[in-house]
C-alpha positions, 0 to 999 in steps of 0.5 A: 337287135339281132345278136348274132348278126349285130343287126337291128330287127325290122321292129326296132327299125320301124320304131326309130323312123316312127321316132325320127318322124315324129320329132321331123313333125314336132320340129316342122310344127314348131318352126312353122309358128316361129316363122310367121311374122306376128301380124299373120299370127292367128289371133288365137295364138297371141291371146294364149297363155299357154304356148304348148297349146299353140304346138299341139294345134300346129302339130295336128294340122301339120300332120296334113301338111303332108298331103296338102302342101297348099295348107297356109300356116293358118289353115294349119292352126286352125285345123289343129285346133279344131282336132284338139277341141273336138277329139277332146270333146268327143274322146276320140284320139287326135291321131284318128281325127287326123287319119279320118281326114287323110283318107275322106279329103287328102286334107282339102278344105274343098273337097267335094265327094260325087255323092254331095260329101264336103270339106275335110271329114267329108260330112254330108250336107243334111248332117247339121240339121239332123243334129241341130247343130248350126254352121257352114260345113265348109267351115273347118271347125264346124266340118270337124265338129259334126264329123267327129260328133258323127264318128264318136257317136258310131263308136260308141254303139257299134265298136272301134272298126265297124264304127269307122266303117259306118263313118265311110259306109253310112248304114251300106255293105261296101268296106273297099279297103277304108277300115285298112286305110285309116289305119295305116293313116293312124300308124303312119303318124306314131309309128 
């Protein structure tokens, strides 16, 4: 707070919408679940000993409600499961899984690229054979799986930005921006 002029600086204004944001985004996940009826609850949810991981899964997915309002309540679930799995798996944070599919789908599960890339993380169809991992990438789990796989593994032997580039890029020059996208995807989530 700025003494003289009994303002808020621009820092602590940006941290309190990042904390409202992110308690609109807990509430709107947790109210999405408690709304459904049961019988259009997914399955995995009932079965579940734990309820606090039925928030995390709706709380990732809801992330993309945003940008999608099409996304059904189970679309959501599933989403987020998959984000948690995987970013777990694959020790990525959920937040830049979530980024990721921000700007490669706008969280379409349809999503098409020109050059053949399909569903949320825009993976390209030869990547399941390449490796050896089996499944539909029109599939949310198995698109989020290899594209995480793919996006891990890219980190992991070029570094946190020139990983993310290569994710968008492939082995090619061309940055157009996305590096900056993905990040202000992951800010706009926490802050």
């Amino acid at each position: 707070m700025d003494e003289k002029n009994g303002r808020l600086s621009l820092r602590d204004q940006r941290r309190g919408i990042s904390i409202f944001s992110l308690a609109i985004f807990f509430l709107i996940s947790c109210s999405i679940f408690a709304a459904m009826p049961p019988e259009k609850q997914p399955e995995a949810a009932s079965n579940t000993e734990n309820p606090q991981i039925d928030r995390d899964y709706l709380y990732w997915g809801a992330h993309l409600r945003s940008i999608n309002p099409s996304l059904s309540t189970g679309e959501i679930y599933d989403i987020g499961r998959a984000i948690v799995r995987y970013s777990s798996a694959y020790k990525l944070p959920p937040g830049l899984i979530v980024a990721v599919i921000k700007v490669e789908s706008h969280g379409r599960l349809d999503a098409v690229s020109p050059k053949g890339a399909v569903g949320l993380m825009q993976v390209m169809p030869w990547w399941p054979k390449e490796l050896g991992i089996k499944g539909d990438l029109s599939s949310v789990d198995t698109n989020i799986r290899i594209g995480t796989h793919i996006l891990a593994e890219n980190i992991k032997k070029w570094g946190h930005r020139e990983g993310i580039l290569r994710y968008y890029r492939g082995g090619g020059l061309s940055d157009d921006g996305y590096f900056v996208r993905v990040q202000r995807a992951m800010d706009g989530l926490a802050g």
